[in-house]
C-alpha positions as CSV (number, residue, x, y, z in Angstrom):
1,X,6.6,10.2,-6.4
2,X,3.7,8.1,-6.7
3,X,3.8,6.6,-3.1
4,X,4.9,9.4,-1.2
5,X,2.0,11.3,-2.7
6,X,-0.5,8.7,-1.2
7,X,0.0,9.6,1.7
8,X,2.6,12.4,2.6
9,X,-0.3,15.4,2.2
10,X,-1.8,13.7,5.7
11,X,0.5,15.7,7.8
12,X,-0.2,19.1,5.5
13,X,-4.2,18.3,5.9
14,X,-4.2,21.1,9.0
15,X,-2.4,23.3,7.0
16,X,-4.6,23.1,3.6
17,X,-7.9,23.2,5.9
18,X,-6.3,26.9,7.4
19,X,-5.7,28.2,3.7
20,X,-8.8,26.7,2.6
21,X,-11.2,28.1,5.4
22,X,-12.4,24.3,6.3
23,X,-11.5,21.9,9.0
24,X,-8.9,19.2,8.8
25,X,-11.2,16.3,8.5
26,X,-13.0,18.2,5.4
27,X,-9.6,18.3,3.4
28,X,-9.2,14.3,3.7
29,X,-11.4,14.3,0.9
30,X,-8.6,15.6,-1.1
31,X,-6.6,12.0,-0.1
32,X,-9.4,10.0,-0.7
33,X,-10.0,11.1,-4.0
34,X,-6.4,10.1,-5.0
35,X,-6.4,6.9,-3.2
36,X,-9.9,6.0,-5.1
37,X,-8.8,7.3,-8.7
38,X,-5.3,5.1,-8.2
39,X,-7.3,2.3,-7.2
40,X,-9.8,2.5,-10.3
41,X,-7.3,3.0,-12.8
42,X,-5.1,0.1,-12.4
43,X,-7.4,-1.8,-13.7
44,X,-7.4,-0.3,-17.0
45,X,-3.8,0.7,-17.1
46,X,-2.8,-3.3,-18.0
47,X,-5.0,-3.2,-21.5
48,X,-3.6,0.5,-22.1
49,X,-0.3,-1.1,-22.1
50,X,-0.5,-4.1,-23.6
51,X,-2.6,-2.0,-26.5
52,X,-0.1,1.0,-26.9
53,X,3.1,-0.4,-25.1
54,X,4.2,0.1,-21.9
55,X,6.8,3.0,-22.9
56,X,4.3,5.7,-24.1
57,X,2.1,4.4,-21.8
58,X,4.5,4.6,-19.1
59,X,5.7,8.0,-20.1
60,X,2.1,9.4,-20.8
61,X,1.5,9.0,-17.1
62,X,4.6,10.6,-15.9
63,X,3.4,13.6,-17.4
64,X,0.1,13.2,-16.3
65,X,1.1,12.8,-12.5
66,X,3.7,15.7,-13.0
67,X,1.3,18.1,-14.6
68,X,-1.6,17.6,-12.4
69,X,1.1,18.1,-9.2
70,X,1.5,21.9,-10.5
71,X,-2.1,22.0,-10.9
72,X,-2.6,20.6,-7.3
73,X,0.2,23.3,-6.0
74,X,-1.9,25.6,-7.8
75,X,-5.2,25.2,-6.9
76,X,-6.9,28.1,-5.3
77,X,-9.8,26.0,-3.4
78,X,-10.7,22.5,-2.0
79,X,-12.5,21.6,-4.4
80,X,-10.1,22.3,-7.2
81,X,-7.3,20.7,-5.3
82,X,-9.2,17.8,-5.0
83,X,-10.3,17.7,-8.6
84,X,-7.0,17.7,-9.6
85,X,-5.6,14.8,-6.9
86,X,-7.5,12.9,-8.7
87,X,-6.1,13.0,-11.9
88,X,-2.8,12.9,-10.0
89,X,-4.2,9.6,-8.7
90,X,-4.8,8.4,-12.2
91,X,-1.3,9.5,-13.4
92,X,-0.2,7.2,-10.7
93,X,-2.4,4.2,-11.3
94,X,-0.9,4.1,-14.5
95,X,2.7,4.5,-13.6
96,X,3.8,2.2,-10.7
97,X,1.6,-1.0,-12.6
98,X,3.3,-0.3,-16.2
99,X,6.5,0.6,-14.9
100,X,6.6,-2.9,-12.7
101,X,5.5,-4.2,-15.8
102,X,8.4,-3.3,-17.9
103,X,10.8,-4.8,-15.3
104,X,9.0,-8.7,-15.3
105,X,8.7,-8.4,-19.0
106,X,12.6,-8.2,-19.3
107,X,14.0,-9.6,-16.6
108,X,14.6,-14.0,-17.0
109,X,13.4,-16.3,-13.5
110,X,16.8,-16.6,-11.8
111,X,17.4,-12.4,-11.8
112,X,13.9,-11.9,-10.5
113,X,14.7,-11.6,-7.0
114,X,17.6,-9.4,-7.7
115,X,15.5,-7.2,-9.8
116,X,12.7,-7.5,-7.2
117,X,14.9,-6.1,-4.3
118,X,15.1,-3.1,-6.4
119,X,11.1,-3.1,-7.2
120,X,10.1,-2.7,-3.5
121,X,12.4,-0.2,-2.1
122,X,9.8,2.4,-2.5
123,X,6.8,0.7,-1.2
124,X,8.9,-0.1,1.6
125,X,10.5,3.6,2.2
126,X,7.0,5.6,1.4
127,X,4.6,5.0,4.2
128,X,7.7,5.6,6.9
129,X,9.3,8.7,5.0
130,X,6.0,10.2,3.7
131,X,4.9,11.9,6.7
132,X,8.2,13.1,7.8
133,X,8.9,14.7,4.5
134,X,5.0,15.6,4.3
135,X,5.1,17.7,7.6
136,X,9.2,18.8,6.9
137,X,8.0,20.5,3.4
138,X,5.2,22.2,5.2
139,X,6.7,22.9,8.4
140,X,9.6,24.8,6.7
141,X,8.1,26.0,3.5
142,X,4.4,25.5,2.3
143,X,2.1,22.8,2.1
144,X,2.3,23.4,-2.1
145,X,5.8,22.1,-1.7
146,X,4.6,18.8,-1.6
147,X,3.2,18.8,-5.3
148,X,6.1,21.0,-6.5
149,X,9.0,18.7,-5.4
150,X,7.5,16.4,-8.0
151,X,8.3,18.9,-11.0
152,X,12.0,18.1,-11.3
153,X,11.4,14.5,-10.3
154,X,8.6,13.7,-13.0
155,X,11.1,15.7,-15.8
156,X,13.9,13.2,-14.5
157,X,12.0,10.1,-14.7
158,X,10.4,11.1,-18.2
159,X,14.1,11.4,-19.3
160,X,15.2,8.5,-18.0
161,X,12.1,6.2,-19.4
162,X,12.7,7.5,-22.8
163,X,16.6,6.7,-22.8
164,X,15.9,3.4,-21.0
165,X,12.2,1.8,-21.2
166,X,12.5,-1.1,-24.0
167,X,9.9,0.2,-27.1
168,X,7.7,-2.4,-28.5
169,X,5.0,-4.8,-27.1
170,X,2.0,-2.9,-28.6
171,X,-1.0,-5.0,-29.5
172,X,-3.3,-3.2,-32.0
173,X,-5.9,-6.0,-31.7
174,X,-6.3,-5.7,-28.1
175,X,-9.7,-5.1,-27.4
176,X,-10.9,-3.6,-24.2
177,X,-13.3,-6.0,-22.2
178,X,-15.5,-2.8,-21.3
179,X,-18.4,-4.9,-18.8
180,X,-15.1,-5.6,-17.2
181,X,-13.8,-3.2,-16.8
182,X,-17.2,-0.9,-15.6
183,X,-17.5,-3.7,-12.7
184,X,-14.1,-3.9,-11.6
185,X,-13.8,-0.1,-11.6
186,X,-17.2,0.2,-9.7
187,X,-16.1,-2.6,-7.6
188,X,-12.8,-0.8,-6.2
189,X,-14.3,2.3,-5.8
190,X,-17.1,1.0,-3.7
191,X,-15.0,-1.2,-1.5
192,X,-12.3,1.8,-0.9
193,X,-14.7,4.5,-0.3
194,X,-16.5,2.2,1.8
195,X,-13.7,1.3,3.9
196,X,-12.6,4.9,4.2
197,X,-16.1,6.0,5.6
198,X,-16.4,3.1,8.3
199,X,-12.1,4.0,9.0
200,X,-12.4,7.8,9.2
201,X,-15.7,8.0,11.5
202,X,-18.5,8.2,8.2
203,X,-21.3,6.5,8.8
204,X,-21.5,3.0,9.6
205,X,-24.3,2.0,7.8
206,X,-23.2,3.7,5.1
207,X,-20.0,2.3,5.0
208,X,-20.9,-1.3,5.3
209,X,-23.7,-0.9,2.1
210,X,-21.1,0.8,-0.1
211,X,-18.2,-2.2,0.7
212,X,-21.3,-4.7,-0.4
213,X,-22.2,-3.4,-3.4
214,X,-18.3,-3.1,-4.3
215,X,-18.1,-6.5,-3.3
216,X,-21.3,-7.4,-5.2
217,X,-19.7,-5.7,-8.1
218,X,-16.3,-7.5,-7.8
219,X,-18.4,-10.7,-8.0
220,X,-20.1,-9.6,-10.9
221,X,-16.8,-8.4,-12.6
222,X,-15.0,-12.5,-12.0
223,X,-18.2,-13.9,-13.3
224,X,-18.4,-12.4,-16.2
225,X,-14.0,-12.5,-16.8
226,X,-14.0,-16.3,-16.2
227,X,-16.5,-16.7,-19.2
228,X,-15.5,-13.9,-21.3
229,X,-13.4,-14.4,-24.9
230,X,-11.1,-11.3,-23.9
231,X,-11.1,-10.5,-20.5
232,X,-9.7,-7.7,-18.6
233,X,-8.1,-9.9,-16.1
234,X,-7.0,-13.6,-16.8
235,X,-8.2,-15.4,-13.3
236,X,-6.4,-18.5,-14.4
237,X,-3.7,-16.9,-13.2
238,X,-4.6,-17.4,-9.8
239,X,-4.2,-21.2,-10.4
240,X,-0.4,-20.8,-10.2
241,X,0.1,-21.8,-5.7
242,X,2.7,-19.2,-5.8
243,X,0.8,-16.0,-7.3
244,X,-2.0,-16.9,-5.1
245,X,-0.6,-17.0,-1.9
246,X,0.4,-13.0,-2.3
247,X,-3.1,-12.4,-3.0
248,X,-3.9,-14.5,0.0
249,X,-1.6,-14.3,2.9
250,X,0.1,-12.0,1.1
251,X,-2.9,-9.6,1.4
252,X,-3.3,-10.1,5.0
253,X,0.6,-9.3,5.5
254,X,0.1,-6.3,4.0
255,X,-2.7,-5.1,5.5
256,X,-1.6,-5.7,8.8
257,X,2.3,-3.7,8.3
258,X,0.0,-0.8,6.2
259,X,-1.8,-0.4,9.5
260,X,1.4,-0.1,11.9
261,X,2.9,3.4,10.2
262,X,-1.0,5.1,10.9
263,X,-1.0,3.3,14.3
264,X,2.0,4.1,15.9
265,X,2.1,7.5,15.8
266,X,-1.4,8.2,17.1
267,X,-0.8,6.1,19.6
268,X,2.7,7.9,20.8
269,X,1.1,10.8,21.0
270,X,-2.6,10.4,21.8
271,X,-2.2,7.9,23.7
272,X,1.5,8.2,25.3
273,X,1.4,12.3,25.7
274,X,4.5,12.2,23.7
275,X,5.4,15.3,21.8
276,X,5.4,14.9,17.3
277,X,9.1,14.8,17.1
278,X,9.6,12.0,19.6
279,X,7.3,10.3,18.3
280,X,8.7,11.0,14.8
281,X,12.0,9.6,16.2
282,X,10.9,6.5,17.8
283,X,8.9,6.1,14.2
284,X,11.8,6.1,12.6
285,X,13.6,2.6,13.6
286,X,10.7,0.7,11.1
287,X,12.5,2.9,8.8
288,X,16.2,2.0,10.5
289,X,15.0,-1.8,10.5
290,X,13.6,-1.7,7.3
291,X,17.2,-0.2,5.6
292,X,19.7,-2.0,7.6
293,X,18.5,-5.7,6.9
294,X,17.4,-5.0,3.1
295,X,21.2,-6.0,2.2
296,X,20.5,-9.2,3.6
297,X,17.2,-9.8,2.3
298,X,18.3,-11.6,-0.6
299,X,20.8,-13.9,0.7
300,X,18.8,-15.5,3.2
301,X,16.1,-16.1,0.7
302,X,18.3,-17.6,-1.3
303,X,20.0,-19.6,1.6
304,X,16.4,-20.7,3.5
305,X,13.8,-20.6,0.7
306,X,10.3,-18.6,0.7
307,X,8.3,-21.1,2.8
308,X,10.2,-20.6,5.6
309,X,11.4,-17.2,5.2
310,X,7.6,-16.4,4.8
311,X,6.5,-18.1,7.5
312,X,9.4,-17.0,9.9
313,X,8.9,-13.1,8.8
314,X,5.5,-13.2,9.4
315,X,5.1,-14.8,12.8
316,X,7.7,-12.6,14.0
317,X,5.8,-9.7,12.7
318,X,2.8,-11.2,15.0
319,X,5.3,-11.4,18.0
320,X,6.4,-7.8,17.7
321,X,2.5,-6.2,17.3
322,X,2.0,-8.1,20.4
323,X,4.7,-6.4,22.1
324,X,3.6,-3.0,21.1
325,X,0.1,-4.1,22.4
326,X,2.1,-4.5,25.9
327,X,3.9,-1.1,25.2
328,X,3.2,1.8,27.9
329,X,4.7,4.8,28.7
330,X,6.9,4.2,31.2
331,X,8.7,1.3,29.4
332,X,12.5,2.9,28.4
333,X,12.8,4.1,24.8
334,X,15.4,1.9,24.3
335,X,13.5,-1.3,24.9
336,X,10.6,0.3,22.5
337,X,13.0,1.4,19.9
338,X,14.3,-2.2,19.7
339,X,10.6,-3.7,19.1
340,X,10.2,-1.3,16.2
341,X,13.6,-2.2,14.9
342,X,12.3,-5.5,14.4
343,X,9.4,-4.9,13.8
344,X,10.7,-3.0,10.3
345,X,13.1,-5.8,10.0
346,X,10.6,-8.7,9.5
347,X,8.5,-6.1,7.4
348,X,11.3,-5.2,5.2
349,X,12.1,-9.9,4.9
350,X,8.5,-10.7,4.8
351,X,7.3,-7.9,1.6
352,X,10.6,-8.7,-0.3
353,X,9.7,-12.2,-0.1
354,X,5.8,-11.7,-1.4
355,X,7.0,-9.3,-3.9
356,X,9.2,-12.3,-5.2
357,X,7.7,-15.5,-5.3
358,X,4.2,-14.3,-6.5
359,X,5.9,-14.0,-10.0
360,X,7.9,-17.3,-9.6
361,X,5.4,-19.3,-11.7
362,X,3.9,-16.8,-14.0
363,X,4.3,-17.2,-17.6
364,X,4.9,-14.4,-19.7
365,X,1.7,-14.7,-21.5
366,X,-0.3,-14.0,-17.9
367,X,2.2,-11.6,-16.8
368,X,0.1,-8.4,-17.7
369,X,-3.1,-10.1,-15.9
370,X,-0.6,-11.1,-12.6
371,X,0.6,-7.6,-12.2
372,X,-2.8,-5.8,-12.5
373,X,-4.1,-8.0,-10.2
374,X,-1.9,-8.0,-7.9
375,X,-1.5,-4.3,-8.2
376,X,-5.1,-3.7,-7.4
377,X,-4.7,-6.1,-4.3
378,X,-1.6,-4.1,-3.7
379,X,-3.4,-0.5,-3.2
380,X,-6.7,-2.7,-1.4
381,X,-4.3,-3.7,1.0
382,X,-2.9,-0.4,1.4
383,X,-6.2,1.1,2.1
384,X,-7.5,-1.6,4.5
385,X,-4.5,-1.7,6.3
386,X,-5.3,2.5,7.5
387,X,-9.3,1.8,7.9
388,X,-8.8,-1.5,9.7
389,X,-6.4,0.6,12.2
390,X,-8.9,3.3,12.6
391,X,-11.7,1.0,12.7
392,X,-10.1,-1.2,15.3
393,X,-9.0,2.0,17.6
394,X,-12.7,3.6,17.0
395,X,-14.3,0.0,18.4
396,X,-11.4,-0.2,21.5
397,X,-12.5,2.9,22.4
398,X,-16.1,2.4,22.4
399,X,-16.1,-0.7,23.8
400,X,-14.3,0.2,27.0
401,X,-16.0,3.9,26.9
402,X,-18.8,1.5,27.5
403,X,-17.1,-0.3,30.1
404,X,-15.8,2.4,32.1
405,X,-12.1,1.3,31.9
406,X,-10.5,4.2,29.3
407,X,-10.2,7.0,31.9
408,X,-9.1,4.2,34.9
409,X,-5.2,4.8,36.0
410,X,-5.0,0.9,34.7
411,X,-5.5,1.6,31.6
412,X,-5.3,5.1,30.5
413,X,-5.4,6.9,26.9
414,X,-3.2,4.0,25.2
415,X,-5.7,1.2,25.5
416,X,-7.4,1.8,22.8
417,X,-4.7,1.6,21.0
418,X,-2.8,-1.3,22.6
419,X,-6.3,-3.4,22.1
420,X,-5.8,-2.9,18.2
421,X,-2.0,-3.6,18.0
422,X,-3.4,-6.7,19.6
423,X,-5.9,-7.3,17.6
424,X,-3.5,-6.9,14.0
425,X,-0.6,-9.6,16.2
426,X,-3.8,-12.1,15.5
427,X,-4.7,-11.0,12.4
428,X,-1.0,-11.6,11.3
429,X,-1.6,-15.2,12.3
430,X,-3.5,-15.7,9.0
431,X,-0.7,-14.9,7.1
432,X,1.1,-17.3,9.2
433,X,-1.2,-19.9,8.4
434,X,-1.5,-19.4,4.3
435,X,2.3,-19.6,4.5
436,X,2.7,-22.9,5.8
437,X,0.7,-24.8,3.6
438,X,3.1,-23.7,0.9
439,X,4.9,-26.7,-0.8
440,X,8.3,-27.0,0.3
441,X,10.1,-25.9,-2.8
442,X,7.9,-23.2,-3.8
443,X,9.9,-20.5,-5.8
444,X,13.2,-22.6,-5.6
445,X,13.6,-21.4,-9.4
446,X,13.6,-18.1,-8.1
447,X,15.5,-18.5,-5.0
448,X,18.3,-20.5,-6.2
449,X,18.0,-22.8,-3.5
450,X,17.3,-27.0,-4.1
């Protein structure tokens, strides 16, 4: 529920702006105000369920997301729609963290990357499924239907999660490190809203001075956590190689496969001429690639180890950006849908792999600190990825605007776009990088493999 959500309402935004009387772009707010609240309250979700548990916790923000999805359905205006997503957003902030949580907790070292395989399917699934189910539920019903799908769901998973989430785990002396917490929250917010103004077209200046004082703010919010008796997060967590290469090149992987699912399709249609549903189609072999190898996802960790499944995944990623950066319209759809099949292959090896090994060497004691933080880098990625694509398109296009080259026959309406697919295949290279200055048997309690 909680990743389809973040992004499945894009293809309804048209819709909502006809209902609402306001243009497209003017209902985005409704998706940024999700996307910010999810992003705020992970942080605070970790104390919440190391103070109370993570099972009323967990189920506390079932019925938070579920109610506030009937709200959203019902809402009879922007603003009240958008009021409401972000509550939604907080529902969900809580949710996905605690309910990863739960899994770690219980689950011994050599079951993690079974248990793990299970853990990412969604993240995987959401960003390719979202929009077809987004624009299906509104093409074929109502845009509402996108919020009211989630009432059986959320009264199945509250079901479930009190016949199966473990009670227990409450600490009553927990206290809330509030400074914190203020800086981290103001941190997030600044550097997401930031990076949605300078993706979406805001205002540059803008944009840049509100990711600086979120980074400012970040800064603050490590400073004062490194020194602080009870801190929100426990940084020394980030000592352990293996947690701290998923916030490093793990970061940069994700960011760069976040940015592919917004890309493509603008680019098939804007910049191709092709019609939604082909596009939609030729969208769906990530999706293809991304089920069919799964199976074998755990295997061939367990058969290569993470360094070189890592470093394999990831460069291969870089190889097939740079073939959608070659990508024109007259190439077959054959040969394209291959390069996407990959393409979601490597995505689907590469995430499983992150997902895994960053909680290889984490001791249960730093477990609640590694999840929130990486769940915060998680959704910062997420958001990156989208306003790095839309940032990297917006300069393409300006810069050969300038130049005079966009309306030439070499070049056409794809460039633009092919000049940021380009531009990600280098990015990607980072990732590459971080990877291979992993030690040889990172994980290898995890993987099996000696």
């Amino acid at each position: 529920m909680e990743f389809l959500d973040g992004t499945a309402l894009a293809t309804a935004l048209p819709a909502i702006g006809s209902d609402f009387g306001v243009a497209p772009a003017d209902a985005n707010v409704a998706m940024t105000a999700y996307l910010i609240t999810v992003a705020m309250g992970i942080p605070v979700s970790s104390w919440l369920a190391e103070r109370l548990g993570p099972r009323p916790v967990f189920m506390a923000a079932i019925i938070v997301f579920t109610v506030a999805s009937l709200a959203c359905a019902l809402s009879p205006g922007l603003a009240l729609l958008t009021a409401f997503r972000a509550v939604q957003g907080f529902g969900g902030a809580m949710m996905v963290p605690v309910g990863s949580l739960v899994v770690l907790r219980s689950t011994p070292k050599e079951e993690l990357l079974r248990a793990t395989a299970f853990l990412v399917w969604p993240g995987l699934l959401a960003p390719v499924l979202a929009p077809l189910v987004g624009g299906a539920l509104t093409q074929f019903l109502s845009w509402h239907w996108i919020f009211l799908i989630n009432l059986p769901l959320g009264a199945a998973a509250l079901v479930a999660a009190a016949r199966l989430v473990p009670a227990g785990g409450a600490d009553a002396g927990r206290r809330l490190d509030w400074p914190g917490l203020g800086l981290t929250t103001l941190g997030v917010a600044g550097v997401v809203v930031g990076l949605e103004l300078l993706g979406h077209g805001g205002d540059s200046a803008w944009g840049l001075a509100v990711v600086a004082a979120g980074a400012a703010a970040l800064a603050g919010a490590v400073a004062w956590m490194r020194r602080a008796s009870q801190p929100l997060f426990d940084f020394r967590v980030l000592a352990v190689r293996t947690f701290r290469a998923n916030q490093t090149g793990g970061f940069v992987y994700r960011l760069t496969i976040s940015a592919v699912p917004f890309m493509l399709p603008l680019m098939l249609q804007d910049g191709f001429g092709w019609d939604p549903v082909r596009a939609g189609l030729m969208v769906a072999a990530v999706f293809v690639g991304n089920i069919g190898i799964k199976p074998a996802t755990t295997p061939l960790i367990r058969a290569l180890g993470f360094k070189p499944v890592l470093v394999g995944s990831a460069a291969a990623s870089a190889l097939t950006f740079a073939a959608c950066a070659l990508a024109t319209p007259q190439w077959p759809d054959a040969v394209l849908f291959g390069v996407l099949l990959l393409s979601g292959v490597f995505r689907s090896i590469g995430f499983s792999a992150y997902m895994t090994l960053q909680y290889a060497d984490v001791g249960a004691e730093q477990l609640p600190s590694a999840n929130a933080i990486s769940n915060t880098f998680v959704q910062l990625g997420n958001a990156l990825g989208v306003a790095v694509g839309a940032l990297l398109i917006r300069l393409a296009g300006a810069v050969m605007h300038d130049a005079g080259l966009v309306a030439s026959a070499a070049t056409g309406a794809a460039a633009p776009y092919q000049a940021a697919f380009a531009a990600i295949a280098v990015l990607m290279l980072l990732s590459v990088a971080d990877s291979v200055l992993l030690p040889r048997r990172a994980g290898t309690q995890v993987s099996g493999r000696r």
